[in-house]
One Martini backbone bead per residue (centre of mass of N, CA, C, O) as a GRO file, in nm:
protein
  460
    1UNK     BB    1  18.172 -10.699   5.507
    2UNK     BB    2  17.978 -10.474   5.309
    3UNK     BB    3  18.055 -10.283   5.055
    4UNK     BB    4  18.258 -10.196   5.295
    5UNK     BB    5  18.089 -10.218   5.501
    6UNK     BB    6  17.950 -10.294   5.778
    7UNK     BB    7  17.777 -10.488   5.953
    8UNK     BB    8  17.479 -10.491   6.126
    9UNK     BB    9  17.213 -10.517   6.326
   10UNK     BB   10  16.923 -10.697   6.489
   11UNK     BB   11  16.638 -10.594   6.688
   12UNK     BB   12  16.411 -10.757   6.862
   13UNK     BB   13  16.115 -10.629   6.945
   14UNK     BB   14  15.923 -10.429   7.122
   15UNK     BB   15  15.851 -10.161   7.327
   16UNK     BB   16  15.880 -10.050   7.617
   17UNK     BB   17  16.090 -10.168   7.716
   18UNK     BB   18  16.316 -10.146   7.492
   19UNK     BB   19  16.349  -9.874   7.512
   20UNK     BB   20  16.550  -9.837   7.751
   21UNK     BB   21  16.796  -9.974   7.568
   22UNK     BB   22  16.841  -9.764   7.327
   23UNK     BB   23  17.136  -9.659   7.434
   24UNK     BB   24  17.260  -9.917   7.401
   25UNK     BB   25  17.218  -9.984   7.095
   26UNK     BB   26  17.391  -9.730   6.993
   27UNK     BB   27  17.644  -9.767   7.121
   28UNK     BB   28  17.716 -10.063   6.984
   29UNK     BB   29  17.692  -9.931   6.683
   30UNK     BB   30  17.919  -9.716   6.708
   31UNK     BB   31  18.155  -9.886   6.767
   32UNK     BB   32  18.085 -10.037   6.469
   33UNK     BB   33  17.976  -9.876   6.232
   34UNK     BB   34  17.649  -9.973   6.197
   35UNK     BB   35  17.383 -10.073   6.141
   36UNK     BB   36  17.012 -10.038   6.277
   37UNK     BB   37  16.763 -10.295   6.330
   38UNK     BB   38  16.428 -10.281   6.409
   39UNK     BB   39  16.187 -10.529   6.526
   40UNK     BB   40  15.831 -10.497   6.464
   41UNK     BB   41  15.492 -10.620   6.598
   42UNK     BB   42  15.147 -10.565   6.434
   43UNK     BB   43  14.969 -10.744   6.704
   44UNK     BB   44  14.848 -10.511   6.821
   45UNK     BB   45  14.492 -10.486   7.014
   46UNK     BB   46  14.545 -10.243   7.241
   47UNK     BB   47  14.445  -9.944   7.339
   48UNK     BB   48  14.432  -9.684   7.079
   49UNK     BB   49  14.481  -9.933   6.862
   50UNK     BB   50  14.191 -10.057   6.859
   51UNK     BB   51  14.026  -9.828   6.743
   52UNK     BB   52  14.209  -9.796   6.488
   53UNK     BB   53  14.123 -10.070   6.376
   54UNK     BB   54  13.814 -10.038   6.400
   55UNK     BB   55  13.773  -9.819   6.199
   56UNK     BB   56  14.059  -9.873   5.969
   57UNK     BB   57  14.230 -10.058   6.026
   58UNK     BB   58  14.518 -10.222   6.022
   59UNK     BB   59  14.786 -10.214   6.227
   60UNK     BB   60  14.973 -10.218   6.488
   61UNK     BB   61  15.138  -9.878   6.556
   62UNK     BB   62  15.249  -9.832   6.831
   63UNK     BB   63  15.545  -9.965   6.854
   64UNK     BB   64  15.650  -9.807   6.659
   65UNK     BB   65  15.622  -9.520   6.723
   66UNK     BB   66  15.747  -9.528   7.001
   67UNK     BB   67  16.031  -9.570   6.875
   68UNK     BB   68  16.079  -9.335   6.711
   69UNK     BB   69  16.028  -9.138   6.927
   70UNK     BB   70  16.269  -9.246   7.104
   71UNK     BB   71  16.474  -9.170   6.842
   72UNK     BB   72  16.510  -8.907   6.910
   73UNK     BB   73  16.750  -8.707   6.964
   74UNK     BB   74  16.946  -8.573   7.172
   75UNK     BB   75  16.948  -8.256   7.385
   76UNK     BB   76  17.212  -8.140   7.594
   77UNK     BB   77  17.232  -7.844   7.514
   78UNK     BB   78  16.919  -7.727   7.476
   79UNK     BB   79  16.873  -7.592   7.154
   80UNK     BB   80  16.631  -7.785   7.051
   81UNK     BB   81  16.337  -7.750   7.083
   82UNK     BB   82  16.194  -7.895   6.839
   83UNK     BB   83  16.239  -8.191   6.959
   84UNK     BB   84  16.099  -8.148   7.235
   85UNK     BB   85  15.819  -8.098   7.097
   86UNK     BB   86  15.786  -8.367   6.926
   87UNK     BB   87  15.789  -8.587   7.146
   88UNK     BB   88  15.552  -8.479   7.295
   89UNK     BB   89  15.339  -8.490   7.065
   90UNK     BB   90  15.369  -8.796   7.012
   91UNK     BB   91  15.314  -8.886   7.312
   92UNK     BB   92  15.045  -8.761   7.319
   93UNK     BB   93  14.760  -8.791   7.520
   94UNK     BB   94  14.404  -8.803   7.578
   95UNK     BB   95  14.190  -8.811   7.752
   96UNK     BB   96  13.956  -9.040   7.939
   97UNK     BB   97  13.752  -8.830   7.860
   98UNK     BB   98  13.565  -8.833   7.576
   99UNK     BB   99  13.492  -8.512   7.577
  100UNK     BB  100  13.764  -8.395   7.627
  101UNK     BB  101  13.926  -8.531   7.392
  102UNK     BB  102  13.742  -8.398   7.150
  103UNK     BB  103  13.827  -8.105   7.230
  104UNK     BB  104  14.130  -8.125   7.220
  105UNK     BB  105  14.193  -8.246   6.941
  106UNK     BB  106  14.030  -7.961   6.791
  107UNK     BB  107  14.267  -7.801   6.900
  108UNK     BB  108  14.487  -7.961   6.731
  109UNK     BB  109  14.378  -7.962   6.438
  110UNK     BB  110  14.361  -7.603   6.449
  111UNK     BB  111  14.617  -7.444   6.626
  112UNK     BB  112  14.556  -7.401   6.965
  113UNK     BB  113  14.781  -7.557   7.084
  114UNK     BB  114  15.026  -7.616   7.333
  115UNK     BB  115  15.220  -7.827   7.148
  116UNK     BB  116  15.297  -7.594   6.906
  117UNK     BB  117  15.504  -7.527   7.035
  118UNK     BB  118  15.841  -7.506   6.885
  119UNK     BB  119  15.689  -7.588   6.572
  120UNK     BB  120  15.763  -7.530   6.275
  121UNK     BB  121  15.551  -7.431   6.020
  122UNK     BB  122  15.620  -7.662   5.853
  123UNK     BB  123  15.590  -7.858   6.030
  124UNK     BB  124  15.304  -7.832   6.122
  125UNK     BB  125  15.138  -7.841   5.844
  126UNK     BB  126  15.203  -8.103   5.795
  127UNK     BB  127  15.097  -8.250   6.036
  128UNK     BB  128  14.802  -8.088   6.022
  129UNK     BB  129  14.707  -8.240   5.753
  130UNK     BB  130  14.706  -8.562   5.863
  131UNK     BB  131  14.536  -8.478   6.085
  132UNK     BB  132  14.274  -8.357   5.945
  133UNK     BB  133  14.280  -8.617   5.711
  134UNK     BB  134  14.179  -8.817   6.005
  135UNK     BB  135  13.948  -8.666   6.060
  136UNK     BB  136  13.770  -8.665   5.818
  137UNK     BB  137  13.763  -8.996   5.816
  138UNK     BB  138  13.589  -9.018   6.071
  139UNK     BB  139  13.347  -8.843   5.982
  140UNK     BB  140  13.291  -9.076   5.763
  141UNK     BB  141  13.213  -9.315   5.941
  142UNK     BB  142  12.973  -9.188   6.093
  143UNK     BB  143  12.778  -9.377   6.279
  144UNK     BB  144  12.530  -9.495   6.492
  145UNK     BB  145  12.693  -9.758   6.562
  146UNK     BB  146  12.939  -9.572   6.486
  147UNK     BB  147  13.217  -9.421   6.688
  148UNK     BB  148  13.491  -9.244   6.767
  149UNK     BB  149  13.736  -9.277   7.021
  150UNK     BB  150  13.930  -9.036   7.219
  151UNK     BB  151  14.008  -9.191   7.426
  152UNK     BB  152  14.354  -9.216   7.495
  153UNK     BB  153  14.469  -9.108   7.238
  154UNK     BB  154  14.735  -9.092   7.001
  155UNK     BB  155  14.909  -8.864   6.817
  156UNK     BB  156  15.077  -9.066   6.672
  157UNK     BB  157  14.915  -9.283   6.577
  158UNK     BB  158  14.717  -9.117   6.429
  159UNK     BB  159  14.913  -9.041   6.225
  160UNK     BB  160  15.019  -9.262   6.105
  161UNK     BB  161  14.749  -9.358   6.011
  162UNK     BB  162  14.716  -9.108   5.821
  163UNK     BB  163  14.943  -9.141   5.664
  164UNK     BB  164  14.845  -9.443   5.560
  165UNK     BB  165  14.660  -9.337   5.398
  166UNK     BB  166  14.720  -9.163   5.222
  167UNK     BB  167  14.998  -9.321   5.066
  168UNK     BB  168  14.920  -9.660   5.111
  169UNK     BB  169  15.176  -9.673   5.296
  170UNK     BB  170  15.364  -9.818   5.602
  171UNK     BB  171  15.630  -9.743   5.487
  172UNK     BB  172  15.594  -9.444   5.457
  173UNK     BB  173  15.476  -9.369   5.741
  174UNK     BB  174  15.729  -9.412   5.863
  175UNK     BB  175  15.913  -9.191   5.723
  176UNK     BB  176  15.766  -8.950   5.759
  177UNK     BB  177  15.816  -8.990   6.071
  178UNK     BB  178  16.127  -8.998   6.057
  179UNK     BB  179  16.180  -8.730   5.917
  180UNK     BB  180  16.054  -8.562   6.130
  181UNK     BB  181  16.235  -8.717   6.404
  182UNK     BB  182  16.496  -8.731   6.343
  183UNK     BB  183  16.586  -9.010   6.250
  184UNK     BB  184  16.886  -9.170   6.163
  185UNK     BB  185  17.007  -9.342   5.876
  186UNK     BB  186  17.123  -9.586   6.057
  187UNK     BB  187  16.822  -9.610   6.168
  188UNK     BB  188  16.573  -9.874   6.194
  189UNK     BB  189  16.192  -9.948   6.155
  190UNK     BB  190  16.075 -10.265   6.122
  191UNK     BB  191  15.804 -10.416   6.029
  192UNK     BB  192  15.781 -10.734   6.056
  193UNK     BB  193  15.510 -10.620   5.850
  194UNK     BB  194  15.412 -10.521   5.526
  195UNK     BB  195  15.094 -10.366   5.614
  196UNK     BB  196  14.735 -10.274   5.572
  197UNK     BB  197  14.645 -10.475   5.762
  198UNK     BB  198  14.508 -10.682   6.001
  199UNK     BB  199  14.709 -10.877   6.243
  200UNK     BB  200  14.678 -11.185   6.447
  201UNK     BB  201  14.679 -11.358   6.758
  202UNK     BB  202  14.759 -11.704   6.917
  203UNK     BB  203  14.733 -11.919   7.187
  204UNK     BB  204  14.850 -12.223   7.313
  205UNK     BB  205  14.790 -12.412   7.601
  206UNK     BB  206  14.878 -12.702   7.769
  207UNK     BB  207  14.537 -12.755   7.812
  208UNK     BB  208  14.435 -12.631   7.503
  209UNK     BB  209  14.383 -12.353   7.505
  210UNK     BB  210  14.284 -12.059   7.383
  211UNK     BB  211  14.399 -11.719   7.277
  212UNK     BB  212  14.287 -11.437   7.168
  213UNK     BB  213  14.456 -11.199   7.145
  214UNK     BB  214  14.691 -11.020   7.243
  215UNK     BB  215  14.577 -10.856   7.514
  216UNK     BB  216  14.502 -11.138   7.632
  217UNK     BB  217  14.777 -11.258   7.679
  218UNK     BB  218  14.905 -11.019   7.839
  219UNK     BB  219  14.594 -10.973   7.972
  220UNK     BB  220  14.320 -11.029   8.169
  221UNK     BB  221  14.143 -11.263   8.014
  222UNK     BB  222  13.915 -11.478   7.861
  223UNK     BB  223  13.928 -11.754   7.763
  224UNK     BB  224  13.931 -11.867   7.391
  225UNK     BB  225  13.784 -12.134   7.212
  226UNK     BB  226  13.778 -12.185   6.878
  227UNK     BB  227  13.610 -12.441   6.861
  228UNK     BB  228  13.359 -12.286   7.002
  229UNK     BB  229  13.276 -11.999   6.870
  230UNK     BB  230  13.018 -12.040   6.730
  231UNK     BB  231  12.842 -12.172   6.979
  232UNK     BB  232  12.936 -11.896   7.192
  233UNK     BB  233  12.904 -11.630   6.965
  234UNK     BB  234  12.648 -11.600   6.807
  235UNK     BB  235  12.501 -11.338   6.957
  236UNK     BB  236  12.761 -11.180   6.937
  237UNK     BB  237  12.841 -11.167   6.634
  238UNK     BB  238  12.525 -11.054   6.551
  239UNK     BB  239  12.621 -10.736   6.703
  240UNK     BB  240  12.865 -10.665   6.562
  241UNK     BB  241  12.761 -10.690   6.222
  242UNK     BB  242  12.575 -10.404   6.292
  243UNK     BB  243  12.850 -10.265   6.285
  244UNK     BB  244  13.002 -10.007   6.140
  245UNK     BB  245  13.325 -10.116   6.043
  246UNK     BB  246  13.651 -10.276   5.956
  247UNK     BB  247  13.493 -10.537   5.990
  248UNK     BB  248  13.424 -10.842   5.926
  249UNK     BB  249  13.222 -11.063   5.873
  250UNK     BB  250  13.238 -11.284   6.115
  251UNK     BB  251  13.448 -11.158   6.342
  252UNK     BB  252  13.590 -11.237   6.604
  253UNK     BB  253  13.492 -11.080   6.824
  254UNK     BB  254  13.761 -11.014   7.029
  255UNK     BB  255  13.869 -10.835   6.748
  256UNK     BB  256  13.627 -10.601   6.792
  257UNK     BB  257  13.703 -10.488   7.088
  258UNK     BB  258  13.766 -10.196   7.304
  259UNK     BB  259  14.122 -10.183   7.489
  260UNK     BB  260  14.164  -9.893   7.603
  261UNK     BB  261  14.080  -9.981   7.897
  262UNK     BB  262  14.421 -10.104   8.081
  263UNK     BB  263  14.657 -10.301   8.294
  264UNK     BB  264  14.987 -10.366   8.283
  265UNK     BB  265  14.974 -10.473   8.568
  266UNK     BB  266  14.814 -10.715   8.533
  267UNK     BB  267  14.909 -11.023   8.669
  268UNK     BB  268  14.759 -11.272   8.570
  269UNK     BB  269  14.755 -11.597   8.596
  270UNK     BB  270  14.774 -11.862   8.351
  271UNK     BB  271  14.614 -12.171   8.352
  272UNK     BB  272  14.880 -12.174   8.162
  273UNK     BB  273  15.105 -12.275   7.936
  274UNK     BB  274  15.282 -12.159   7.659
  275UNK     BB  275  15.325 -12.374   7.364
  276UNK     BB  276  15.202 -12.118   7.133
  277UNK     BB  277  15.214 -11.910   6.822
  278UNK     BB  278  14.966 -11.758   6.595
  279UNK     BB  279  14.818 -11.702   6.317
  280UNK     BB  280  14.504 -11.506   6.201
  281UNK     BB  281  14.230 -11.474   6.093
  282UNK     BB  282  13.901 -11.327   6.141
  283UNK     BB  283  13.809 -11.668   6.235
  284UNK     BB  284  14.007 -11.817   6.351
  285UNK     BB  285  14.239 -11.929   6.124
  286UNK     BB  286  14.510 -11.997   6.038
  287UNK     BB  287  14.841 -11.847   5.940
  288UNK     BB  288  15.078 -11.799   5.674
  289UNK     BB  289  15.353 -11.566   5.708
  290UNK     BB  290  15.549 -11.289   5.556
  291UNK     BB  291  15.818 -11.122   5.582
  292UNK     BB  292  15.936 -10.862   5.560
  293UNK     BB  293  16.181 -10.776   5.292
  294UNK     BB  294  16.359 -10.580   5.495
  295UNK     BB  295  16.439 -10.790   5.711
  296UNK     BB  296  16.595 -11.017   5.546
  297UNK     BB  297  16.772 -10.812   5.480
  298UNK     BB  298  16.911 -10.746   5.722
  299UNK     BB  299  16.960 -11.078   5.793
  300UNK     BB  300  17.181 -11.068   5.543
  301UNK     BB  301  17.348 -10.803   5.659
  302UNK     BB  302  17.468 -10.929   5.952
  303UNK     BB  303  17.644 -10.986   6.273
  304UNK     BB  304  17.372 -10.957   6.451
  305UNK     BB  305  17.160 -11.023   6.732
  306UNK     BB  306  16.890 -10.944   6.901
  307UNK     BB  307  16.707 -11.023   7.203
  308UNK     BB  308  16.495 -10.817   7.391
  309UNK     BB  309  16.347 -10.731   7.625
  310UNK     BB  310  16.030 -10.880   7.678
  311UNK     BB  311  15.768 -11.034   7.532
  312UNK     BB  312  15.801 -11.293   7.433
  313UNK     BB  313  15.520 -11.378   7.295
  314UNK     BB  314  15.459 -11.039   7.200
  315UNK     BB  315  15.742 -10.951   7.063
  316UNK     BB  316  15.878 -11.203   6.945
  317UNK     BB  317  15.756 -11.413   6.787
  318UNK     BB  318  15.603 -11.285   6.587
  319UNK     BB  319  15.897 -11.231   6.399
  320UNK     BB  320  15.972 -11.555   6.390
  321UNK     BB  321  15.772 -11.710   6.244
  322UNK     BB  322  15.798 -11.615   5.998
  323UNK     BB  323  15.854 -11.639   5.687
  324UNK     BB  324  16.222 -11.599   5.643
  325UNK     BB  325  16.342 -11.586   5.914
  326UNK     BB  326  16.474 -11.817   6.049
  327UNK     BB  327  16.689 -11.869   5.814
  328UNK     BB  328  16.808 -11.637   5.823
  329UNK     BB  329  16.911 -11.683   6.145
  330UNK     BB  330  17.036 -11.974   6.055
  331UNK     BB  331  17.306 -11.829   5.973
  332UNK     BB  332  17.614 -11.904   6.063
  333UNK     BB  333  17.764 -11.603   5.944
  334UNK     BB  334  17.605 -11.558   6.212
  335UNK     BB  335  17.740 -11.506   6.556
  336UNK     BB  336  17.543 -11.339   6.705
  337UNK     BB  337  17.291 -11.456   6.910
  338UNK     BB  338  17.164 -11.234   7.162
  339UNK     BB  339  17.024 -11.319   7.490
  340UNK     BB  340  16.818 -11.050   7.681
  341UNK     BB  341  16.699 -11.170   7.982
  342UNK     BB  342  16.435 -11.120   8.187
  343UNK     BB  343  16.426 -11.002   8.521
  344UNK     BB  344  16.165 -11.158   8.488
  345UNK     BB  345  15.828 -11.280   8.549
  346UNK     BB  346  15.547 -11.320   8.347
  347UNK     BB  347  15.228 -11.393   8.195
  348UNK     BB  348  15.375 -11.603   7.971
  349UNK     BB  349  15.633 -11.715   8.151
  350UNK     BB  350  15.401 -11.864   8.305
  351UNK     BB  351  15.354 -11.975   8.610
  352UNK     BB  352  15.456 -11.898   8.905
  353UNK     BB  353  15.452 -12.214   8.965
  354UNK     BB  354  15.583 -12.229   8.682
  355UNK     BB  355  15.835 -12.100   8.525
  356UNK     BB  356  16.068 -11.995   8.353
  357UNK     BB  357  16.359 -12.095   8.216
  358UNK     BB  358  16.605 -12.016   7.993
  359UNK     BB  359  16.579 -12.210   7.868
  360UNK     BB  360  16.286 -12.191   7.775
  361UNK     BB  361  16.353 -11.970   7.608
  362UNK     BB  362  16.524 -12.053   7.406
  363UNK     BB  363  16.342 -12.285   7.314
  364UNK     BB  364  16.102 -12.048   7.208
  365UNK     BB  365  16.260 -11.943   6.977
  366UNK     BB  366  16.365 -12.229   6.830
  367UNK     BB  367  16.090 -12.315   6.748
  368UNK     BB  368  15.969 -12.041   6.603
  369UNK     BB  369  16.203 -12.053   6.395
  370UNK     BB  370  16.168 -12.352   6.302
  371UNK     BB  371  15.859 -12.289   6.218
  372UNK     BB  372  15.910 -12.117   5.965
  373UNK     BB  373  16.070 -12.344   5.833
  374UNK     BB  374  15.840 -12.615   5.901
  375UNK     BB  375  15.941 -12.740   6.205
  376UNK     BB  376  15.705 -12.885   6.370
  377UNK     BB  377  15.880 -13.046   6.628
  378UNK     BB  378  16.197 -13.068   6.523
  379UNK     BB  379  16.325 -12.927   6.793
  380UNK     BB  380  16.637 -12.965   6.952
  381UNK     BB  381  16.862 -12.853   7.199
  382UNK     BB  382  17.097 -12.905   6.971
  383UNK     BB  383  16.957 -12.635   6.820
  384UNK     BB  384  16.956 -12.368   6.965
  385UNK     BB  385  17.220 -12.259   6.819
  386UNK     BB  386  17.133 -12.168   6.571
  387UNK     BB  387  16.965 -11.911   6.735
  388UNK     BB  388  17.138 -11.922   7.010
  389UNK     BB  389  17.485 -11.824   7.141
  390UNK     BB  390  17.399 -11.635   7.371
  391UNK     BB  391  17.352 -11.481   7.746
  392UNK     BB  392  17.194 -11.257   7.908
  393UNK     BB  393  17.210 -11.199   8.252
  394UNK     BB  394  17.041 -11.195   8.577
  395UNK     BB  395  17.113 -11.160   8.961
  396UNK     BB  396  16.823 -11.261   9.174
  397UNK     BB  397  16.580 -11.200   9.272
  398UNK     BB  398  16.318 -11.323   9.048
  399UNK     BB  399  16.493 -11.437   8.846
  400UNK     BB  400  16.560 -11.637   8.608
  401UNK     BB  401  16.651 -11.940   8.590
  402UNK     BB  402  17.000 -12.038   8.563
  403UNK     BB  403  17.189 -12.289   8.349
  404UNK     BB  404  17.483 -12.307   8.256
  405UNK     BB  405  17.582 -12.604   8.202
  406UNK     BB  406  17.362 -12.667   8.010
  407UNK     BB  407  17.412 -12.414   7.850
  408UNK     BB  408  17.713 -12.526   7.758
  409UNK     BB  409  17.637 -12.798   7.639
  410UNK     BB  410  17.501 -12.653   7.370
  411UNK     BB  411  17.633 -12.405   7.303
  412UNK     BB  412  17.589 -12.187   7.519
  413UNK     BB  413  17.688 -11.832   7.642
  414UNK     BB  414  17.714 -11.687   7.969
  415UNK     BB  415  17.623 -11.343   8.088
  416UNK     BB  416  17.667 -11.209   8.368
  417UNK     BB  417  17.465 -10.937   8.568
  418UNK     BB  418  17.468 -10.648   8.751
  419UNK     BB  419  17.187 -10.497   8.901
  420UNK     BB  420  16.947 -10.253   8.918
  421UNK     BB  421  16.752 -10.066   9.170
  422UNK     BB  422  16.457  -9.919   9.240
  423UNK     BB  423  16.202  -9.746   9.366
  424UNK     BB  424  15.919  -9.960   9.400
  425UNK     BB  425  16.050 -10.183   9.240
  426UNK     BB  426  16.040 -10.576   9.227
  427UNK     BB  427  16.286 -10.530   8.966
  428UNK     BB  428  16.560 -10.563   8.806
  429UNK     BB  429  16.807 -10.380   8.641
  430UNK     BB  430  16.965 -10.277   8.407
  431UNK     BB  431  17.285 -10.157   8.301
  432UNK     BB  432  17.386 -10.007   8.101
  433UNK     BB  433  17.701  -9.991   8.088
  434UNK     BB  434  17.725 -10.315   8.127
  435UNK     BB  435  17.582 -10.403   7.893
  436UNK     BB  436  17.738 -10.299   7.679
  437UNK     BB  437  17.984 -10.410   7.731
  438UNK     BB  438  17.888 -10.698   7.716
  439UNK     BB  439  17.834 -10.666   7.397
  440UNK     BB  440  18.105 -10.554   7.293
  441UNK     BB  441  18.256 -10.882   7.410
  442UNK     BB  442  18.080 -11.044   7.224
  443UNK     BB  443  18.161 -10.915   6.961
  444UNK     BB  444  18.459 -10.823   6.976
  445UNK     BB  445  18.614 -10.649   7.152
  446UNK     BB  446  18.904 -10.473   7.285
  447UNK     BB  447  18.980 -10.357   7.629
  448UNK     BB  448  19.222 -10.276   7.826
  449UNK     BB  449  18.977 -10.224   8.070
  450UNK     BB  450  18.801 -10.518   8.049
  451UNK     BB  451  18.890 -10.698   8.272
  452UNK     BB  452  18.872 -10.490   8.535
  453UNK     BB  453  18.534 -10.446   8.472
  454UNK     BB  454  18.485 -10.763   8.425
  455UNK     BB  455  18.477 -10.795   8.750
  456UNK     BB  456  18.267 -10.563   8.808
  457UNK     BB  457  18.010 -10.623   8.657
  458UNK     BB  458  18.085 -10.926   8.493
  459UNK     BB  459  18.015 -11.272   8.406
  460UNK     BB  460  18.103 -11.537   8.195
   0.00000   0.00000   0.00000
């Protein structure tokens, strides 16, 4: 307890896959009655929000969005049209084809497009308010050699970024987005890092190659060696800085491009497993950057820690590298700090041939909140329980080999689940209802029908 009131959670976690635990981590809150803090980072530089930072710089603020916009509450009964029509609102994207998706926005920023339907004049004007004065900021920038691209553009990105221009602060367009979309004060989404800039992240992999940028970790492309970078890349270089846009003149050309459209389902093996990763300035070189100081109060009157499924490398790392998150998390005084595994092996993971198992989940994590402390290369097996105490994982084909006796060896406690199959998908899902009950018997629950439903649902 603190100041009478229990500790929180905190979450760290990407975007998408994350969604989906979302009723979970609800749940467990409830029956806590307790404060819950989503920590999300902000170097993503695929999708809408390429156009985004290159246009206006500033940080990646999909997964942000994302997560708002999916904590709108539910309406079972229905009754609530406002809160279902501003979820579509902010969920929606612009289409792919250029010229129809500026005729949309332009629908969309006049107040004649049918997403304003059910979204009460109040709140229309003010959101309508934001839409105008990023469409303004646009045709401000709009230059010969640089035009905003509207192609499958998300509007609440926009929003986002017209709030963060507004305020001038991420802080509060986040607050703004947040009171539009009715999430309960209970629930926060805390941005990694709180800031106006773009930072960007490299990937370091086991053959000593460099890949530069968010979206190359997670997606086929190319990789980049920064040790080359000025030899192999300056007439790249020299035709980007004659772009008038927000990157700085010599910004590694790979940071300066837009990656509005790619397949998340591309999943072409890394020539080699990823090693390290780290922030980098606009012309790759290293920098260590310091984490928003709401996460590390978050993290100073926690009782769990949560790392969710998704994206090891870019989802959980970025979070947990920078300085001052370590140090919290390896606070004694948190008990539980649990390590919700991945059912499948991704691109970040692999390669296919070699494929990372749960120990080395494990392992990457505990290097990262080391690195973190400053402490690199100094991280030993028997210190990974600094970091992660809890394993819940999924069992079945394609899921991460999982060795329990070896993580019992250094003190971590793991948690078998079965999971559930989906028609059409290739890998299995966690179960809401398992997955809530394993958190919160690791939790401490104690429920007269836990023995009997954890011999059907969970393996300790």
């Amino acid at each position: 307890m603190s100041n009478g009131k229990p500790k929180g959670i905190v979450v760290f976690s990407g975007g998408s896959a994350a969604n989906n635990l979302v009723d979970v981590f609800k749940a467990v809150r409830e029956d806590k009655k307790c404060q819950l803090s989503y920590v999300i980072p902000i170097s993503d530089n695929g999708g809408s929000s390429s156009e985004l930072i290159r246009v206006f710089g500033g940080p990646g603020i999909g997964d942000v969005r994302s997560r708002l916009v999916r904590l709108i509450p539910d309406d079972p009964d229905h009754d609530d049209s406002e809160k279902a029509a501003i979820k579509v609102f902010f969920n929606h994207r612009l289409p792919k084809d250029q010229v129809a998706a500026k005729v949309e926005w332009l629908h969309i920023v006049e107040a004649s497009h049918s997403l304003w339907t059910n979204i009460s004049t109040a709140k229309k004007e003010l959101m309508r308010a934001i839409l105008n004065m990023v469409n303004f900021e646009i045709l401000k920038r709009l230059r010969p050699s640089s035009t905003f691209d509207f192609s499958g553009a998300s509007i609440g990105n926009l929003f986002l970024t017209g709030a963060r221009l507004f305020t001038g602060s991420f802080e509060s367009a986040i607050y703004l987005l947040s009171s539009i979309c009715s999430v309960p004060n209970h629930t926060s989404v805390l941005p990694a890092i709180n800031t106006n800039f773009t930072h960007h992240i490299s990937a370091g992999l086991a053959n000593g190659e460099v890949i530069t940028g968010q979206n190359n970790i997670s997606h086929p492309s190319e990789t980049t060696a920064l040790d080359d970078a000025v030899s192999t890349t300056h007439e790249d270089t020299e035709r980007h800085d004659a772009i008038e846009d927000a990157n700085l003149p010599g910004t590694l050309p790979t940071l300066r491009k837009q990656y509005i459209n790619f397949s998340k389902a591309d999943e072409d093996d890394l020539p080699a497993r990823i090693e390290r990763l780290w922030y980098i300035n606009p012309y790759g070189q290293e920098i260590r950057l310091a984490a928003n100081p709401a996460v590390l109060n978050a993290l100073k009157d926690t009782q769990a820690i949560i790392y969710s499924i998704g994206s090891l490398y870019t989802s959980l790392i970025p979070s947990l590298i920078l300085k001052g998150v370590g140090n919290a998390i390896s606070n004694p005084a948190i008990r539980y700090k649990i390590l919700i595994l991945n059912s499948t092996i991704d691109r970040e993971t692999g390669p296919s041939n070699n494929p990372y198992s749960a120990l080395e989940f494990v392992a990457a994590i505990a290097k990262a909140c080391a690195e973190s402390r400053g402490f690199v290369g100094q991280v030993t097996k028997h210190d990974y329980r600094v970091y992660v105490t809890h394993l819940i994982h999924l069992t079945g084909p394609g899921t991460p080999e999982v060795n329990r006796e070896e993580l019992k060896e250094i003190g971590i406690e793991t948690i078998k689940l079965y999971g559930r199959r989906v028609e059409g998908e290739n890998f299995a899902r966690y179960d809401e209802k398992a997955l809530v009950q394993a958190l919160e018997v690791t939790m401490g629950r104690r429920d007269p029908r836990a023995e009997r439903i954890r011999r059907n649902t969970l393996e300790g």
